[in-house]
C-alpha positions as a Markdown table, in Angstrom:
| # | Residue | x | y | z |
|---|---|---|---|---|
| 1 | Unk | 86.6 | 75.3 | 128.0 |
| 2 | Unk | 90.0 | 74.5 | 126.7 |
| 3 | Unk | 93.2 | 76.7 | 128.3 |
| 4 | Unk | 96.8 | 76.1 | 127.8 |
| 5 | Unk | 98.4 | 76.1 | 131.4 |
| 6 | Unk | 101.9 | 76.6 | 132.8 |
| 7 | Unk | 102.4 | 73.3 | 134.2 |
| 8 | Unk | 105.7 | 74.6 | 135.8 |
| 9 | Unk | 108.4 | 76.7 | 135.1 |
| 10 | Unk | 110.7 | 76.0 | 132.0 |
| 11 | Unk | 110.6 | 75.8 | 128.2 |
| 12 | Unk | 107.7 | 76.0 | 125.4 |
| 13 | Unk | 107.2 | 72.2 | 126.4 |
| 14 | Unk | 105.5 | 73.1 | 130.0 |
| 15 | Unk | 102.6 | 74.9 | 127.8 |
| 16 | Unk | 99.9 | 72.2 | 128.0 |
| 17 | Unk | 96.3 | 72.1 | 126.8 |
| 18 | Unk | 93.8 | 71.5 | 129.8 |
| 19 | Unk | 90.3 | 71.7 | 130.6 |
| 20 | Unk | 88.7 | 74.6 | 132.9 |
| 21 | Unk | 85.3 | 75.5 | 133.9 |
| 22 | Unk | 83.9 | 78.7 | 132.6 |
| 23 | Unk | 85.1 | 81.8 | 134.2 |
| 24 | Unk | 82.1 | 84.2 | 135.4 |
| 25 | Unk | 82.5 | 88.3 | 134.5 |
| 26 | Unk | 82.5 | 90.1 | 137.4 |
| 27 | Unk | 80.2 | 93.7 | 137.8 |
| 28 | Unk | 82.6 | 95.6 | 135.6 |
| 29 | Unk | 83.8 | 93.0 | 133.4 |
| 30 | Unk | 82.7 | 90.8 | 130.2 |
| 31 | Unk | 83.0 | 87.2 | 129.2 |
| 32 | Unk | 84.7 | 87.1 | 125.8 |
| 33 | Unk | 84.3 | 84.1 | 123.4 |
| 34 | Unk | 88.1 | 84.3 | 122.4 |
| 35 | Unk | 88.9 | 83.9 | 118.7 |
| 36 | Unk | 92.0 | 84.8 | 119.1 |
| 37 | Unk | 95.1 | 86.1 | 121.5 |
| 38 | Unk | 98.1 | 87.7 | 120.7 |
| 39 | Unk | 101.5 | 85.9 | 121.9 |
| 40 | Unk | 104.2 | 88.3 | 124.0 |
| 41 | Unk | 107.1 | 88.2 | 125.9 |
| 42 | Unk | 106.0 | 88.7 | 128.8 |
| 43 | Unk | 104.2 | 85.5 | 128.0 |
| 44 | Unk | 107.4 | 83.6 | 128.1 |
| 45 | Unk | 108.9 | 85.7 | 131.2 |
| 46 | Unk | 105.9 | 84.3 | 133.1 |
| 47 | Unk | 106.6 | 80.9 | 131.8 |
| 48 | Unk | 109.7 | 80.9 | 133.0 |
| 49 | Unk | 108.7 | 81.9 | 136.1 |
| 50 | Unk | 110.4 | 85.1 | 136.4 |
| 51 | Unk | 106.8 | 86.9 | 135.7 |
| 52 | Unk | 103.9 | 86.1 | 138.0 |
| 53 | Unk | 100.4 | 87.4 | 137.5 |
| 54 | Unk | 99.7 | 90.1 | 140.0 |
| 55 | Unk | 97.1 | 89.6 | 142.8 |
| 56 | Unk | 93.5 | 88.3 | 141.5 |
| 57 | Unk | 95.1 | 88.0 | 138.2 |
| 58 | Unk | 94.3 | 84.5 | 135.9 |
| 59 | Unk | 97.4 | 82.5 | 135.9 |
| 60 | Unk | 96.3 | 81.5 | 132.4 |
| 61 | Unk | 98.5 | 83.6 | 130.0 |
| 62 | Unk | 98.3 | 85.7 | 127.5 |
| 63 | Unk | 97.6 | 89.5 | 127.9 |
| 64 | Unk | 95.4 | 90.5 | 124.8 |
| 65 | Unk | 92.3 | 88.4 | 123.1 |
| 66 | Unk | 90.0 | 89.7 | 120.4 |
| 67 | Unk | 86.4 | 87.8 | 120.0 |
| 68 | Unk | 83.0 | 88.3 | 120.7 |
| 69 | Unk | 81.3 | 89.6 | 124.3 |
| 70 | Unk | 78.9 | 86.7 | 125.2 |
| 71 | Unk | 77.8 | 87.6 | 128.9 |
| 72 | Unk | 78.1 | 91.2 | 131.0 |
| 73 | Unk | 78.3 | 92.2 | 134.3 |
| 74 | Unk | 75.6 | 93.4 | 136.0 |
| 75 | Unk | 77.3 | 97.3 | 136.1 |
| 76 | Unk | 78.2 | 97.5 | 132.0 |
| 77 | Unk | 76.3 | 99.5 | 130.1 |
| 78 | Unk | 79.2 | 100.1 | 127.3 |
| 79 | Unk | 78.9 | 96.5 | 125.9 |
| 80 | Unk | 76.2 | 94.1 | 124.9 |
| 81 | Unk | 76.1 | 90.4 | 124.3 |
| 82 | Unk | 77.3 | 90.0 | 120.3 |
| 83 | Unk | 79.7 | 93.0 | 119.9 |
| 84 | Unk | 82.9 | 92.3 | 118.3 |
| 85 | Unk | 86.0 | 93.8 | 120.5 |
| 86 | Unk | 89.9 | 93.7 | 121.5 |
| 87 | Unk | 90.6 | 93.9 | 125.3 |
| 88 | Unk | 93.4 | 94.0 | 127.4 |
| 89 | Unk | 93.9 | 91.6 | 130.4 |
| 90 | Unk | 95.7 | 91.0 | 133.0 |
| 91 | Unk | 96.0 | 87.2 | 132.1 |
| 92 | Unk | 93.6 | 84.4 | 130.9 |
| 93 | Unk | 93.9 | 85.2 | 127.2 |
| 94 | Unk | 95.5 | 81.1 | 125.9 |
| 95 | Unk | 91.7 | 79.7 | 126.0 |
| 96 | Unk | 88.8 | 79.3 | 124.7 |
| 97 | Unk | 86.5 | 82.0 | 126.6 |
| 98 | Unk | 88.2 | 84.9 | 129.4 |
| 99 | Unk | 87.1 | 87.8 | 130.7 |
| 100 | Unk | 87.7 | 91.0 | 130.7 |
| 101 | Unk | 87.4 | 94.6 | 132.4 |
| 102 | Unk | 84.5 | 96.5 | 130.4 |
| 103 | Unk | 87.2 | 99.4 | 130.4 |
| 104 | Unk | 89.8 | 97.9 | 128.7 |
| 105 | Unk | 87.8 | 96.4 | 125.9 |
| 106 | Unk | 87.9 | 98.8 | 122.4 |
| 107 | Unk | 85.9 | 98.0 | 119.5 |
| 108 | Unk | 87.4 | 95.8 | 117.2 |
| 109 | Unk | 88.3 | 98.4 | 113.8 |
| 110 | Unk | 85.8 | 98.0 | 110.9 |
| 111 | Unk | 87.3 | 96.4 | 108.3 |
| 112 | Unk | 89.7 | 93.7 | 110.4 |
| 113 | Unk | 90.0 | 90.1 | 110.7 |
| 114 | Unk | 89.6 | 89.5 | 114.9 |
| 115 | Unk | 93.2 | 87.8 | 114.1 |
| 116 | Unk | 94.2 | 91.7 | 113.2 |
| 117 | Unk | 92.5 | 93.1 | 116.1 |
| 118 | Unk | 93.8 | 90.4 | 118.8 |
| 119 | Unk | 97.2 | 92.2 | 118.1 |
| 120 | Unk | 96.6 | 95.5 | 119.1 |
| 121 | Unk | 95.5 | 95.6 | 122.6 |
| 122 | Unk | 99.3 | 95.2 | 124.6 |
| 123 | Unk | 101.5 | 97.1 | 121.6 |
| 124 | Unk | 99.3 | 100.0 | 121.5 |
| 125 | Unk | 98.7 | 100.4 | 124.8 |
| 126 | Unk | 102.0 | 100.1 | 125.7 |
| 127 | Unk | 103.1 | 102.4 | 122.8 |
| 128 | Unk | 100.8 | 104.7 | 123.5 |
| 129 | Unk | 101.6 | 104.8 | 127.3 |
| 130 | Unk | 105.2 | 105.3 | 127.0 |
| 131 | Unk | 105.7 | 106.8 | 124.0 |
| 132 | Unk | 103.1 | 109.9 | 123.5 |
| 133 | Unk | 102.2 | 109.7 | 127.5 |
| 134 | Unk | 105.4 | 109.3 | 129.1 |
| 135 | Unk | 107.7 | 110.1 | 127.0 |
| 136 | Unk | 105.9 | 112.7 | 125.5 |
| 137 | Unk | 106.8 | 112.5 | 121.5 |
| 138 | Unk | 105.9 | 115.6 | 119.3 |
| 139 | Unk | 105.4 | 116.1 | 115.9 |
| 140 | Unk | 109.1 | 117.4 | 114.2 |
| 141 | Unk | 111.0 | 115.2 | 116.7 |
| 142 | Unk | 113.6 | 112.3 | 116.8 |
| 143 | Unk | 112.4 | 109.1 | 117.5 |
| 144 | Unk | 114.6 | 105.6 | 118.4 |
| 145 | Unk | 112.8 | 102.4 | 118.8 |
| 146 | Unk | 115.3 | 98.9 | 119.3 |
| 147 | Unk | 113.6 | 95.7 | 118.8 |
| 148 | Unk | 112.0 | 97.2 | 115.6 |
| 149 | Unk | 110.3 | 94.5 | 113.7 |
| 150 | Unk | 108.7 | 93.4 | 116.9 |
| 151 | Unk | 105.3 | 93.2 | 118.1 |
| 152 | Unk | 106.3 | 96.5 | 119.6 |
| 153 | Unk | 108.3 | 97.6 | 117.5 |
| 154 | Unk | 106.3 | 97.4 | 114.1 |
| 155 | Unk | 103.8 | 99.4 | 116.4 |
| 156 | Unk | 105.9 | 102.0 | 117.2 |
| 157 | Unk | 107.3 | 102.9 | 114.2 |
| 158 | Unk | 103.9 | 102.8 | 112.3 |
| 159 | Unk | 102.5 | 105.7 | 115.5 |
| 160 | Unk | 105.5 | 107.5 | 115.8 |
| 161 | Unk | 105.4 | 108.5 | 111.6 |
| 162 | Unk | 102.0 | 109.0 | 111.6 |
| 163 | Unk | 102.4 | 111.5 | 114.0 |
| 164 | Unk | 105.4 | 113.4 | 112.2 |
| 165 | Unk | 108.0 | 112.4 | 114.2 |
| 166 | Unk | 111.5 | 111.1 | 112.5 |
| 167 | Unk | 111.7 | 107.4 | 112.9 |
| 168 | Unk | 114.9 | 105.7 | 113.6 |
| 169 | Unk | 114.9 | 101.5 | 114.6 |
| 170 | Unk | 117.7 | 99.0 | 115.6 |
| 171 | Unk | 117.2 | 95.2 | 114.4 |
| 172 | Unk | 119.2 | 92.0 | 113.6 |
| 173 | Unk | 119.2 | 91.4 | 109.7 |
| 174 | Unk | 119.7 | 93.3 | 106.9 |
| 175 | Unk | 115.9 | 91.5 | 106.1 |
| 176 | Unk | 114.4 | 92.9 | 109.3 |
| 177 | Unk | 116.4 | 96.5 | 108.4 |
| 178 | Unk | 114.0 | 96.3 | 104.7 |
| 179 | Unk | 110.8 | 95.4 | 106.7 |
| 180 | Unk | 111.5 | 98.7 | 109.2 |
| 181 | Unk | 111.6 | 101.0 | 106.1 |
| 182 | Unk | 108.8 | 99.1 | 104.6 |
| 183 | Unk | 106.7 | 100.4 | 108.0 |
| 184 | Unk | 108.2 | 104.2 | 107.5 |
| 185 | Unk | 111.4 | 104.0 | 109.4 |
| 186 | Unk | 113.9 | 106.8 | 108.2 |
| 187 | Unk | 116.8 | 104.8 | 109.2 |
| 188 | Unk | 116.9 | 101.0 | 110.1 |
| 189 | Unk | 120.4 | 100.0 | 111.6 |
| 190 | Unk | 121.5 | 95.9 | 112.0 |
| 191 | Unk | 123.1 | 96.2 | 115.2 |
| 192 | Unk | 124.9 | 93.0 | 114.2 |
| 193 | Unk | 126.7 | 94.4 | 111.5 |
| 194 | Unk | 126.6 | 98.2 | 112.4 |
| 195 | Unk | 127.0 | 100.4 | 115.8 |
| 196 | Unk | 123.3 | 102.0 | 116.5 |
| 197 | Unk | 125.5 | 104.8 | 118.1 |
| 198 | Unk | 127.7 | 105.9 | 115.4 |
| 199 | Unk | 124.9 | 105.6 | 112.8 |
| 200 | Unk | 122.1 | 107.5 | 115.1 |
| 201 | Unk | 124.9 | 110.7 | 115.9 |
| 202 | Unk | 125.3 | 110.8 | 111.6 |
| 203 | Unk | 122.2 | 110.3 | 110.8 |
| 204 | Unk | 121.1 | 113.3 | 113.4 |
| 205 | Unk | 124.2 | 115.3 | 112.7 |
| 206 | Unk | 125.3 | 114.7 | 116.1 |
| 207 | Unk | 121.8 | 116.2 | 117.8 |
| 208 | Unk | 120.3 | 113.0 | 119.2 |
| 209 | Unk | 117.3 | 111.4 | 119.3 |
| 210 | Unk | 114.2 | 113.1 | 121.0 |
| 211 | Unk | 112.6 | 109.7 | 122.9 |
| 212 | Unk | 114.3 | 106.4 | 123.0 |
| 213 | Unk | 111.9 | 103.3 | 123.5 |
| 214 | Unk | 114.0 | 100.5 | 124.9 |
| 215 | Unk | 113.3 | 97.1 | 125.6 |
| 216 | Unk | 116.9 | 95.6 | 125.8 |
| 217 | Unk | 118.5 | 97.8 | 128.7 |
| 218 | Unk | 121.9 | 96.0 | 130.4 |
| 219 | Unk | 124.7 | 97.4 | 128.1 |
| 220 | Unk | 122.5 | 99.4 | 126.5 |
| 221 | Unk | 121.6 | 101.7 | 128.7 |
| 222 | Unk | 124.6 | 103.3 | 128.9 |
| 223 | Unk | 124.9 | 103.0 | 125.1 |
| 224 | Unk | 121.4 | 104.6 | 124.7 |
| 225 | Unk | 122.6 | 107.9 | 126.9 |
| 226 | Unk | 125.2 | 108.7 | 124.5 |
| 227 | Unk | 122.4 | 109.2 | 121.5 |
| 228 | Unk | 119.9 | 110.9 | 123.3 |
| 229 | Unk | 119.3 | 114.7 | 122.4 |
| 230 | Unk | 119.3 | 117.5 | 125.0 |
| 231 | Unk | 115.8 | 117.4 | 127.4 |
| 232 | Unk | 115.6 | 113.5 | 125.5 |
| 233 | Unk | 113.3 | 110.9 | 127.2 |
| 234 | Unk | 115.1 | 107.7 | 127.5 |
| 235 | Unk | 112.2 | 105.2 | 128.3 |
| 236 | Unk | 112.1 | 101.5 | 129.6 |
| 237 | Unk | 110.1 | 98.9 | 128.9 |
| 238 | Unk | 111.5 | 95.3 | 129.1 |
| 239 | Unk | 115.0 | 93.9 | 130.4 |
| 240 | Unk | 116.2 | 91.5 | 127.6 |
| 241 | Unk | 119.8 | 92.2 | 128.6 |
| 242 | Unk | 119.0 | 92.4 | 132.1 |
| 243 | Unk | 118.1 | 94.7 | 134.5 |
| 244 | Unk | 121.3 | 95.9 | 136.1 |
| 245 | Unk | 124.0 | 98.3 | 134.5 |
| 246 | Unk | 126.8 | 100.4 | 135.1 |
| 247 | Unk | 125.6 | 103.5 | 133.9 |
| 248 | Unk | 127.6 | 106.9 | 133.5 |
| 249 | Unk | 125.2 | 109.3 | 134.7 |
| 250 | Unk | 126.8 | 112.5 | 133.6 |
| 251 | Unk | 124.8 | 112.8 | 130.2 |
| 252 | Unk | 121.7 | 112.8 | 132.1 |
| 253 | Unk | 122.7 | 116.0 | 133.9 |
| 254 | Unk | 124.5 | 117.6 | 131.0 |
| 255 | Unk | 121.8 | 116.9 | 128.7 |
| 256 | Unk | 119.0 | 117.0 | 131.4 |
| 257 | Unk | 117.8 | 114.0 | 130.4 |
| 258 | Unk | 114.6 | 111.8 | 132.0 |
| 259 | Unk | 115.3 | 108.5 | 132.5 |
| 260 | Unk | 111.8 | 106.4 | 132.7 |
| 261 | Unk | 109.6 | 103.6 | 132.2 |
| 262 | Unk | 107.0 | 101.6 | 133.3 |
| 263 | Unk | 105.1 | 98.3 | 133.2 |
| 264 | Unk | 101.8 | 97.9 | 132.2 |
| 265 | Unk | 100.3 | 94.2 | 133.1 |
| 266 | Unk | 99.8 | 95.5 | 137.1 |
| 267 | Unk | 98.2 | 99.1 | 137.0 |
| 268 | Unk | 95.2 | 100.0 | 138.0 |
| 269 | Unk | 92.1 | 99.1 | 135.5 |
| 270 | Unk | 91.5 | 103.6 | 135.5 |
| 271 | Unk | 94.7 | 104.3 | 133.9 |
| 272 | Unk | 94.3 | 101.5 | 131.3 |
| 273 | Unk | 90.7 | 102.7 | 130.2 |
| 274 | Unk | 92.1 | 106.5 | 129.8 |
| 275 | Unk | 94.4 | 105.0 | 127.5 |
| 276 | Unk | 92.0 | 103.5 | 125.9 |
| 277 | Unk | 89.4 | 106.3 | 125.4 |
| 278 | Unk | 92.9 | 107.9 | 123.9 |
| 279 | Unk | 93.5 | 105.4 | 121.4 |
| 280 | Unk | 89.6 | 105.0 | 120.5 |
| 281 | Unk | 90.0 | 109.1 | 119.9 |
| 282 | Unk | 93.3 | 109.0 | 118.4 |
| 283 | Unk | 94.5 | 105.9 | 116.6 |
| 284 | Unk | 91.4 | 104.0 | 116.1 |
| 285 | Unk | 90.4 | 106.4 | 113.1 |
| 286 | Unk | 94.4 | 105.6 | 111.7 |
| 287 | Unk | 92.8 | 101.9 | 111.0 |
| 288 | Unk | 89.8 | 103.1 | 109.5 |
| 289 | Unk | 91.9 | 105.7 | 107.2 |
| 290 | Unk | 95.0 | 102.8 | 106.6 |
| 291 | Unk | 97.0 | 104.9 | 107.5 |
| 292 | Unk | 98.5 | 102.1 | 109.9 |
| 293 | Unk | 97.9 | 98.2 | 110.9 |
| 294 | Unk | 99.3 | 95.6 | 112.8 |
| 295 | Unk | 102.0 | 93.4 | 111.4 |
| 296 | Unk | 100.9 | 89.9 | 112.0 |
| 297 | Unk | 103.9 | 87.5 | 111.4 |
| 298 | Unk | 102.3 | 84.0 | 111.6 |
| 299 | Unk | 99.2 | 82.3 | 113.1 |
| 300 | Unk | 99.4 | 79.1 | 115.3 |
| 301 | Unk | 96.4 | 76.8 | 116.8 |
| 302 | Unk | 95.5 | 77.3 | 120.5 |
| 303 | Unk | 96.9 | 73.6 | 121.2 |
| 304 | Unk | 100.0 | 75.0 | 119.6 |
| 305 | Unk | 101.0 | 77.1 | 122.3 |
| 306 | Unk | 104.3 | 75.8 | 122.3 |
| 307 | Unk | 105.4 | 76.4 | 119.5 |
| 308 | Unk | 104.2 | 80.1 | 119.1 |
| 309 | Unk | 106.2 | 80.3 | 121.9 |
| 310 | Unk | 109.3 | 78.8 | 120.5 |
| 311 | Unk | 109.2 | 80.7 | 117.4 |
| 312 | Unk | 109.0 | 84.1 | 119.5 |
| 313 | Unk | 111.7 | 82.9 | 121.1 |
| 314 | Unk | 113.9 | 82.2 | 118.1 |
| 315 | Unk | 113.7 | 85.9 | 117.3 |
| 316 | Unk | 113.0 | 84.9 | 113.5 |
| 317 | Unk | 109.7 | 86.8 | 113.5 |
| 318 | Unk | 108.9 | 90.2 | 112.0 |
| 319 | Unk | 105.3 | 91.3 | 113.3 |
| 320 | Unk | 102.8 | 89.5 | 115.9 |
| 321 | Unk | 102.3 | 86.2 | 116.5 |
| 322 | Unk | 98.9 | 85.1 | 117.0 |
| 323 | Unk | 97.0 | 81.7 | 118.5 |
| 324 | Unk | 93.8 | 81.1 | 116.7 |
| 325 | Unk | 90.8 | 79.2 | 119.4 |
C-alpha cells in the first residue's frame, strides 16, 4: 500500500510517499480501506519531531480516516466487512489502508460524503472530551473558544450552540470573524485588530465566560483568567504559544476557578469508546437532523501530503483539511 512517511524531522518537504506492506487488525481492531484522513496539528507537531507516537502506536501520521472495514479481528462483533465508518487512531491514517480499534470506529452519518465524515473523528472527540466532559458546559452558559475557524474550532462552536450555550470565538481576520457567525457564534473578535479581553468583559457585562477552550496558552493564559466567570473552567488543549507562562494565580482562588486540560492521542482505547457511544447517542442524530456539520476547507491528494501540510500551516484555512487516497 502507499503511506506518506516522516522521513526526519523538519518541514512539509520531509512528508514523502513510500510503499508498506499491509498492516494486519489485531483481535479488537479493523482494517480500514482509507478513502480519506483528516489533516491536524498534531500532524505537524509530530513532524517536527516534537510529537512522537506513543508506545505500539504507527509512526505513520494522521489521527482520523473514514473508509470502508475490509477485514476484522477475530474478537469484533460490532463491525463487518463492507460497512462504511470514521475512526479514531492513534496514527497510521496518511495511507492507503490502517487499522483501527473496533471501539473507536462510529458509523459514518447517513447522508455524508466519507470526505465529510473523515473530519469528525479528532474535533469531536476532542470537543466532546473537553468541552461537555471536562469542562462540563450547560445549556444557558458562556462559552469562549480561540482558534475559531479551525478544525476545532468550527467544531466547537457548531456543539456548544446546539446545546444552548452563548458562543463567543477569537480569530485573525475580519473574513474568519464573518465565517464564526456564519457557524452561530454570538460574538467573533479578530484578535489582530481587537483585545478578546475588553470585548468578552462587554459583551458579558463584566460576568465572564462559563468554559474557555484554549489551544494557544503562553500569554494567553494569563489573558484567559481575567475573562473567565466565577466557578469558570479554563481548559487546555494545545500549546501554540508555548507551554510555559507566568501566570497570576489569584483569579483562580477569587473566582474558584479549574484550570484543566488534556490530550487525547495517548489514552487508553476504554475512555475513547465511552466517548464515542456519547457522541453516537448525542451528536450523531445533530448530522442526521442538519442541525450541524463539519467545515471542510479544501481537499488535497494522498501524495500531496505536503502541501496539506503547508497550507495548515499558513493559517489561511477556515474548516478541515482533508487528503483524499
Amino acid at each position: 500500500m502507499q503511506v506518506i512517511e516522516i522521513t526526519e524531522a523538519g518541514g512539509p518537504d520531509v512528508l514523502k510517499p513510500a510503499e508498506r506492506r499491509l498492516p494486519e487488525p489485531g483481535a479488537d481492531e479493523v482494517l480500514i480501506r482509507v478513502a480519506a484522513a483528516g489533516v491536524n496539528r498534531p500532524d505537524i507537531m509530530q513532524r517536527k519531531g516534537l510529537y512522537p507516537p506513543p508506545p505500539g502506536a504507527s509512526d505513520i501520521p494522521g489521527l482520523e480516516v473514514s473508509g470502508t472495514v475490509v477485514k476484522t479481528g477475530d474478537a469484533v462483533t460490532t463491525l463487518n466487512a463492507g460497512d462504511n465508518v470514521c475512526a479514531l487512531v492513534t496514527g497510521g491514517g496518511y495511507a492507503e489502508y490502517c487499522v483501527a480499534p473496533a471501539d473507536t470506529c462510529l458509523p459514518a452519518p447517513d447522508g455524508f460524503s466519507l470526505e465529510e465524515a473523515a473530519a469528525l473523528p479528532e474535533t469531536f472527540f476532542t470537543v466532546w472530551s473537553n468541552v461537555f466532559q471536562r469542562g462540563q458546559l450547560k445549556e444557558g452558559e458562556t462559552f469562549l473558544v480561540h482558534g475559531g475557524t479551525s478544525g476545532i474550532g468550527t467544531t466547537a462552536i457548531q456543539l456548544a450552540k446546539a446545546f444552548g450555550a452563548t458562543v463567543i470565538a477569537t480569530c485573525g481576520s475580519d473574513e474568519k470573524c464573518v465565517a464564526c457567525r456564519d457557524l452561530g457564534a454570538d460574538l467573533a473578535i479578530n484578535y489582530n485588530s481587537q483585545d478578546f479581553v475588553e470585548e468578552a468583559k462587554n459583551f458579558t457585562k463584566g460576568r465572564g465566560v462559563d468554559v474557555l477552550l484554549d489551544m494557544v496558552a503562553g500569554d494567553y493564559v494569563d489573558r484567559n483568567l481575567k475573562i473567565m466567570a466565577e466557578d469558570g473552567r479554563l481548559v487546555m488543549i494545545a500549546v501554540q504559544k508555548g507551554p510555559k507562562t507566568q501566570v497570576n494565580v489569584l483569579p483562580i482562588m477569587l473566582k474558584r476557578l479549574t484550570f484543566t486540560g488534556s490530550t487525547l492521542r495517548g489514552r487508553e482505547v476504554a475512555f475513547k469508546h465511552r466517548v464515542a457511544r456519547d457522541l453516537l447517542s448525542h451528536v450523531w442524530p445533530l448530522f442526521k437532523e442538519g442541525t450541524i456539520k463539519p467545515v471542510i476547507n479544501r481537499t488535497f491528494a494522498l501524495q500531496d501530503a505536503d502541501k496539506a501540510h503547508a497550507f495548515l500551516e499558513s493559517g489561511a484555512n477556515i474548516g478541515k483539511i482533508i487528503l483524499k487516497t
